[in-house]
N, C-alpha and C positions, 0 to 999 in steps of 0.2 A: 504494500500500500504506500502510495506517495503522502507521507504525513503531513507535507505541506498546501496539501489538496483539500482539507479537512481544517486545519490546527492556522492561528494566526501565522504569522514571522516577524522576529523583530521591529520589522519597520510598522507591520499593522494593528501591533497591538498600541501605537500612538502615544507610547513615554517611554523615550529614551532617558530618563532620570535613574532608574528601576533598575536595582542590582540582578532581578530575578534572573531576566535575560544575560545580562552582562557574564554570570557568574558557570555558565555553559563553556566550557573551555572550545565547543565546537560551534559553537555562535546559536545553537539551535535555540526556539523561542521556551522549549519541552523537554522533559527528560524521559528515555527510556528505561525498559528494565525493571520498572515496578511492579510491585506484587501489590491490585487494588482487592478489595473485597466490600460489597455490600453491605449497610448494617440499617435494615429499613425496621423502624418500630424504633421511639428511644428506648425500650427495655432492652433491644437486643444491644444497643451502642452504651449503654449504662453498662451492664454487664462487662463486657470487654474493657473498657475504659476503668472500672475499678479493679480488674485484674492486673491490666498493665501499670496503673499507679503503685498499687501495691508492692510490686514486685520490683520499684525501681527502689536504688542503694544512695546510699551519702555519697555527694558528688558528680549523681546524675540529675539532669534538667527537665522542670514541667515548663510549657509554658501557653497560656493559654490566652482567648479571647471570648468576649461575650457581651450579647444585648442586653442579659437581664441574670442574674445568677442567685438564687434562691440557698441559704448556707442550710436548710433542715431538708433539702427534695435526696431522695432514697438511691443512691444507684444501683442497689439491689438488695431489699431485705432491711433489714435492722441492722442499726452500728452501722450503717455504708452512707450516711448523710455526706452532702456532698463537700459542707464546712470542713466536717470532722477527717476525711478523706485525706483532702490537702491540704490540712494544716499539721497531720500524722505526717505526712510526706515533708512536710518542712522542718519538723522539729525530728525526724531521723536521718535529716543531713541534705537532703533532696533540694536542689535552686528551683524555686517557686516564682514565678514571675507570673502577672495577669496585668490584663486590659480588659476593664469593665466600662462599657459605657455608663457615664455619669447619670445621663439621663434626667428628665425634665421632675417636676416636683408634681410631688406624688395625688393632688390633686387632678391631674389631668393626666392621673389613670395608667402611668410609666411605672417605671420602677427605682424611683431613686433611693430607696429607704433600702429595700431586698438589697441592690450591690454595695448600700455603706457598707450596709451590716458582715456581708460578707467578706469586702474585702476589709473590714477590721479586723474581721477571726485570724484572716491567713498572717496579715501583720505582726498580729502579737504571737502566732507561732514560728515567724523567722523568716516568714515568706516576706513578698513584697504586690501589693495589688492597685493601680492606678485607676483612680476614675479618672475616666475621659472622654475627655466634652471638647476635643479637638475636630470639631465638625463645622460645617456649614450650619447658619443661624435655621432651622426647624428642619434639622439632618441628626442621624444619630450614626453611631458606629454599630454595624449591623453582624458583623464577620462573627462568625461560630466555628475557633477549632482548638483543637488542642497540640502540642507537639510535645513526643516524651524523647530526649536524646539520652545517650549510654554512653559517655567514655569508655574503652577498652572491650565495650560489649554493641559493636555498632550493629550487630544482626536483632535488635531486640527494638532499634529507633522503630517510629509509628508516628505519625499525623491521623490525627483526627478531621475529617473536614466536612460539611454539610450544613441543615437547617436547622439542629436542635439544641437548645439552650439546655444550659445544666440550673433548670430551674422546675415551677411546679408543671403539673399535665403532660409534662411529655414522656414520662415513663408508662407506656403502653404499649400494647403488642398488637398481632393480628386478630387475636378476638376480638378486641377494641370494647373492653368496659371501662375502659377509661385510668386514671393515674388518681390513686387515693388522696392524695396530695393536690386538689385541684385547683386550678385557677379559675378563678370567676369569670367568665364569658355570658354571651349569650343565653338565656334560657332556655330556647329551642335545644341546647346540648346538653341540658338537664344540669344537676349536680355536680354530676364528676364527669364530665365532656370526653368522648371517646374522641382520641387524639390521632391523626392517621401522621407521621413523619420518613422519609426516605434519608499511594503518597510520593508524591513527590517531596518526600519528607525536607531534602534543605532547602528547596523555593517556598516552601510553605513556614519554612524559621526567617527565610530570609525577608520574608512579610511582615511577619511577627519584629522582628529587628530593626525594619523601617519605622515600622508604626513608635518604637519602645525609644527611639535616638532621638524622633522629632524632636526639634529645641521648643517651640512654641508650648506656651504655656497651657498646664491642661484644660485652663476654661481661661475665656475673657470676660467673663460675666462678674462683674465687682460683688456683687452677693455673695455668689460661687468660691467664689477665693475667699471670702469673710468666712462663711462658714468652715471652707476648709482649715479656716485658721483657729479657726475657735474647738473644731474637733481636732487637733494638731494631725492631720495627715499629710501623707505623704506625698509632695508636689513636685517631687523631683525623681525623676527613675535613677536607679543605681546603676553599674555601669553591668554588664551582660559579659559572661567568660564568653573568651573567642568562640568563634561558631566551627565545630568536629566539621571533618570531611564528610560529604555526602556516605552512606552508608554503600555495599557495593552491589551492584544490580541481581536481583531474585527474581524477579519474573516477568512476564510477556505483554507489560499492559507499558503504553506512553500516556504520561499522565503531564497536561498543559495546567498552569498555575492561571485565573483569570480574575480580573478587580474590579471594582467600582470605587473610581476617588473622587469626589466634587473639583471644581475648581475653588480653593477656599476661597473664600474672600479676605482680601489684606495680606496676608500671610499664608502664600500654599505651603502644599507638602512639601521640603525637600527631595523628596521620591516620587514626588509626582506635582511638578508643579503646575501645570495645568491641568490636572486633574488625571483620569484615565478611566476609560472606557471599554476595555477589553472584554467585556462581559455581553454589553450588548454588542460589540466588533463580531468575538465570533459565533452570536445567533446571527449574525446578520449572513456570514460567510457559510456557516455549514448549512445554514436552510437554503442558500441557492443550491446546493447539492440534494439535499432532499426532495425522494421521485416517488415512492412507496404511503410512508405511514410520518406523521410529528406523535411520537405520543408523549404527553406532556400531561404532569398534577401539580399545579401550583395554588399558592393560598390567595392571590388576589385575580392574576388577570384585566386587569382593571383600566388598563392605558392604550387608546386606538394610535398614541403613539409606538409603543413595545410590541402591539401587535402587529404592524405594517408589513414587516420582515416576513412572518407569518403567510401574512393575506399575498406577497406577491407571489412567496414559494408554490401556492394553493391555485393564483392565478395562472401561470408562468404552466404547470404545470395537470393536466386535467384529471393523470392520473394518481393524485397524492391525494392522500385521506391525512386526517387531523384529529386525533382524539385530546379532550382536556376533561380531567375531571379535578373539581374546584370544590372549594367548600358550597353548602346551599347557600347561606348568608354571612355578612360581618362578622368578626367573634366578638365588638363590643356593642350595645345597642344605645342609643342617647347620644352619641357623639356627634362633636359638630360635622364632621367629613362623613358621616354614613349616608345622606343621601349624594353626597358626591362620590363614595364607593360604590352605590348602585347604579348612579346613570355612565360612570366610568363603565360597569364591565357590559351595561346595555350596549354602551357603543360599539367597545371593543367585540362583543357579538357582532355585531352588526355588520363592523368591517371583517369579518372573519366570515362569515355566511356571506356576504355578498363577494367575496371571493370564492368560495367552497361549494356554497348551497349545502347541499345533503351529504358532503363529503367532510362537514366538520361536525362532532359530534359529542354532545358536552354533559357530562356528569357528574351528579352526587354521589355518598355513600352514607349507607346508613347500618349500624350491625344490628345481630340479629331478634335485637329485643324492637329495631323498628327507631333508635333514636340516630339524629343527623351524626356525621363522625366530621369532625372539623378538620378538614387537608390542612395542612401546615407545611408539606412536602413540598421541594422545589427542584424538581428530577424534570431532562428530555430526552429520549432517546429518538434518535435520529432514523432511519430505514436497517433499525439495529445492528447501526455501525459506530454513531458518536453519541454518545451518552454525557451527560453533564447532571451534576448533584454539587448543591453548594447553598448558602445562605441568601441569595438573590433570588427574586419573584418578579412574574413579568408586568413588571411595573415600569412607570417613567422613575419613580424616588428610589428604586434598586438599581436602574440603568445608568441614574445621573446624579445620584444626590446625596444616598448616604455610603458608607463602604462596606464593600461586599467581598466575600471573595468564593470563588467556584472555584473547581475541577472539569475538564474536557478529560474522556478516558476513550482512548483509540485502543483496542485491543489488536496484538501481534498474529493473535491467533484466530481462523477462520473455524465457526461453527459448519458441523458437520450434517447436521440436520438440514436437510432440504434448503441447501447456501441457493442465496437470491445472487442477484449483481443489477443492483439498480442501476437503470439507466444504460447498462451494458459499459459501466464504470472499472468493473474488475475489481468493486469492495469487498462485495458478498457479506453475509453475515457476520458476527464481529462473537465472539463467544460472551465479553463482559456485558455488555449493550443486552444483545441475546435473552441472557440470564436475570437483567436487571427487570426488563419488560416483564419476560415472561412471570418473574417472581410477585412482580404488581397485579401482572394478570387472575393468573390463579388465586391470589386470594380473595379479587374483589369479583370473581365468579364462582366461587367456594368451590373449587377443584382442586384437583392434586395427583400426583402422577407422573409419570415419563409420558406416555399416551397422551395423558391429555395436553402435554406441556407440548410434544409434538405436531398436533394438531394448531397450535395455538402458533407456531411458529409462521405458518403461514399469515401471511398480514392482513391479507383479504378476509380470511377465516376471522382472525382477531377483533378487525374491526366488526363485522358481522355478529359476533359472539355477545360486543357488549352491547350492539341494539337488541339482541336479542332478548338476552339477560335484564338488561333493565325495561323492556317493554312488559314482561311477563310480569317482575315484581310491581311496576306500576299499575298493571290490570288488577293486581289481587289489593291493592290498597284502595283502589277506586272502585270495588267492587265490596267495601267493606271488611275485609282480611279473613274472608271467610275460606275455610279447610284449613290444609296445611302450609306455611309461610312457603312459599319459593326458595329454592335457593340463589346466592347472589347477592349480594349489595349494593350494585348500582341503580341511582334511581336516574332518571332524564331529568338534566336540570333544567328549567323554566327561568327565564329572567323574569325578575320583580315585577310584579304591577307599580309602576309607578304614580303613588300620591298626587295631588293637585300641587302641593308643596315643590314636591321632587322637580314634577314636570316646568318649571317656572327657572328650573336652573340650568334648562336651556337656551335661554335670551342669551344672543352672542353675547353680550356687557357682561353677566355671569362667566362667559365662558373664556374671559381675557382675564377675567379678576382670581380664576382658583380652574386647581387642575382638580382629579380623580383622588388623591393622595392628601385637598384639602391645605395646600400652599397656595398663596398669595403669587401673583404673576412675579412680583419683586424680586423675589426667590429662587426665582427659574431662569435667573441669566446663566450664560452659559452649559447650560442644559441640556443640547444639542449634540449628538453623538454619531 
């Protein structure tokens, strides 16, 4: 496979700033030779990630990042809270480094209380935890990952990367009854909201290390810095032992490192000073290759901007289908932006069917007691060849505004199952991609098997599979739920009836003044990708 055919280069991922590339001794934009693995459900990525913490020794490195971090959420069981976790790791010799977004005040529904709290524990056990509000003015730092390094034991390094915070709700599985531990959403998710979520190990430290050197101070907000002074925290990172050599290549997957940085205002990034866009670059690049299938689950959707790229692949092309399965609604309800998150993903339907028509096909999930399951996941895989899993959503505030960071995963190896070659490309199936699908598939059409997982390979079949599936479940709820439930999860998602309210925030003046994401046009300089 020509991986340039697929994966940005240098030049297009548009910040020459950015050691990640730099740091490729063969100029390439990606690294080969990874061994990636799946970890969809946070129970199953909890799991793993407390095993790997544990097992690391005095002298080896945590170091993580996060939207929101909850110090009492379970990684598995009792005694595995997530405070207690890494501050064990601190105080048995382990370098403890974090990046919490700072986050807005806790009236308006963020989480600034949850990461004081937490990053104080790790503090006073030896670690070091940064809040940080080094963002554009109504931007947040969004990146979810982890990296654990091993001096002298470099086969044991692991990055973590994806959508799931190490906070409440997102320790669930594929049953989907939800995380005991839950956060308050929406009512329609009940109680305890059944949560649905889906290495390039030194480009992914070498992220980590940009963000952790910036000089610029962690907030400019003079409040911000007053309280910081009055809880005496810590405002200054300490300096980070040199960064180990790359660990040495185990397996068949290339794994590209992908961002989202604003252009700050005043003061950019030194790694990115005008900002960077590689995130939405290469949606934009591999969906002109896409001939077959997009199948995509993201928690917004919501910008006819982000979805354009989409709409032309769908145009361009007569024979590609498009699957998205989205949460049913919002996860908050009362907020000012919720009706501008409903007529955002009206649209972005809109422009997505009037490129596709019947060839795009969009759903909920619900598990089997019948309540909504809230996607949170942010996974595409491409005619099951390019697959991407990371903390962005296809939104304009994930493409432009806050920082993000993904995964692009090109697998080495051709699946052997009935290998396609879209387009007459010479891709053919990809085994990572393949697997990734297929594993989303099967569950949210409650099957399982080699058989069925075969059948499912086919794309045609696939797409056919979940009109199927959710045509059945929705006759049996519209018919009352009488016999026995269907099997399957999927239901046909429906956009909103839109309110007399809602619809009034179509007058173009509205539509200059605030986007889908509920910013101020002000806001939206440079924004353009």
């Amino acid at each position: 496979m020509e991986l340039a055919y697929w994966l940005l280069t240098p030049a297009q991922r548009g910040n020459t700033a950015t050691r990640v590339d730099r740091r490729h001794a063969d100029g390439a934009a990606w690294s080969t030779g990874n061994d990636v693995r799946p970890l969809v459900h946070g129970a199953a990525y909890f799991a793993e990630l407390l095993e790997a913490v544990r097992a690391q020794q005095a002298g080896d490195l945590l170091m993580f990042t996060d939207w929101r971090g909850d110090p009492d959420e379970l990684l598995d069981g009792s005694e595995s809270s997530i405070g207690d976790v890494l501050c064990d790791a601190a105080r048995r010799g382990v370098i403890v480094k974090g990046l919490v977004w700072r986050s807005h005040l806790d009236r308006f529904q963020f989480s600034e209380q949850e990461n004081y709290h937490l990053g104080e524990e790790i503090e006073e056990a030896g670690g070091e935890c940064l809040l940080d509000m080094r963002v554009r003015p109504g931007g947040s730092h969004h990146q979810k990952f982890v990296v654990l390094r091993h001096p002298g034991r470099p086969e044991r390094d692991v990055a973590f990367v994806g959508g799931i915070d190490l906070c409440h709700s997102r320790r669930d599985d594929a049953s989907h009854q939800g995380d005991p531990l839950a956060q308050p959403i929406a009512d329609a998710y009940g109680p305890r909201p059944p949560w649905h979520d889906g290495p390039a190990v030194g480009d992914v430290e070498a992220t980590f290390r940009e963000r952790w050197t910036d000089p610029a101070p962690l907030s400019r907000s003079p409040s911000s810095r007053l309280r910081a002074a009055l809880r005496r925290e810590d405002t200054k990172a300490d300096p980070l032992p040199e960064q180990q050599p790359d660990p040495e290549p185990r397996g068949s997957h290339t794994v590209q490192i992908l961002r989202t940085y604003p252009n700050r205002a005043l003061r950019g990034y030194p790694f990115a000073p005008d900002g960077e866009r590689s995130i939405a670059r290469a949606y934009g690049k591999s969906l002109r290759r896409a001939r077959e299938l997009i199948y995509l689950e993201d928690q917004y959707l919501w910008s006819e901007v982000a979805v354009r790229p989409f709409a032309r692949a769908l145009a361009d092309h007569p024979g590609l289908r498009m699957i998205a399965v989205l949460p049913p609604l919002p996860d908050q309800e009362g907020r000012i932006s919720t009706p501008m998150n409903l007529l955002g993903r009206v649209r972005a339907l809109e422009v997505l069917r009037q490129a596709g028509g019947d060839r795009v096909a969009v759903y909920s999930l619900e598990n089997h007691a019948g309540t909504p399951v809230y996607v949170h996941a942010k996974v595409c895989v491409i005619d099951d060849v390019w697959a991407s899993v990371g903390s962005d959503n296809v939104n304009r505030r994930s493409w432009t505004h806050d920082s993000e960071l993904s995964c692009a995963v090109l697998d080495e190896t051709r699946d052997s199952r009935e290998p396609m070659d879209p387009g007459g490309l010479g891709d053919g199936a990809r085994v990572f991609a393949r697997e990734l699908r297929l594993s989303l598939n099967l569950e949210h059409l409650d099957r399982e098997g080699d058989r069925e997982a075969a059948a499912l390979c086919d794309l045609g079949r696939a797409f056919a599979a979940y009109a199927d599936s959710a045509a059945t479940l929705d006759a049996w709820h519209d018919g009352g739920r009488h016999g026995p439930r269907p099997s399957g999860r999927l239901r046909t998602y429906h956009p909103p009836r839109l309110s007399r309210v809602t619809r009034t925030l179509t007058d173009p003046l509205y539509r200059i003044i605030a986007d889908p994401d509920g910013r101020p046009s002000s806001l939206r300089r440079h924004d353009a990708y």
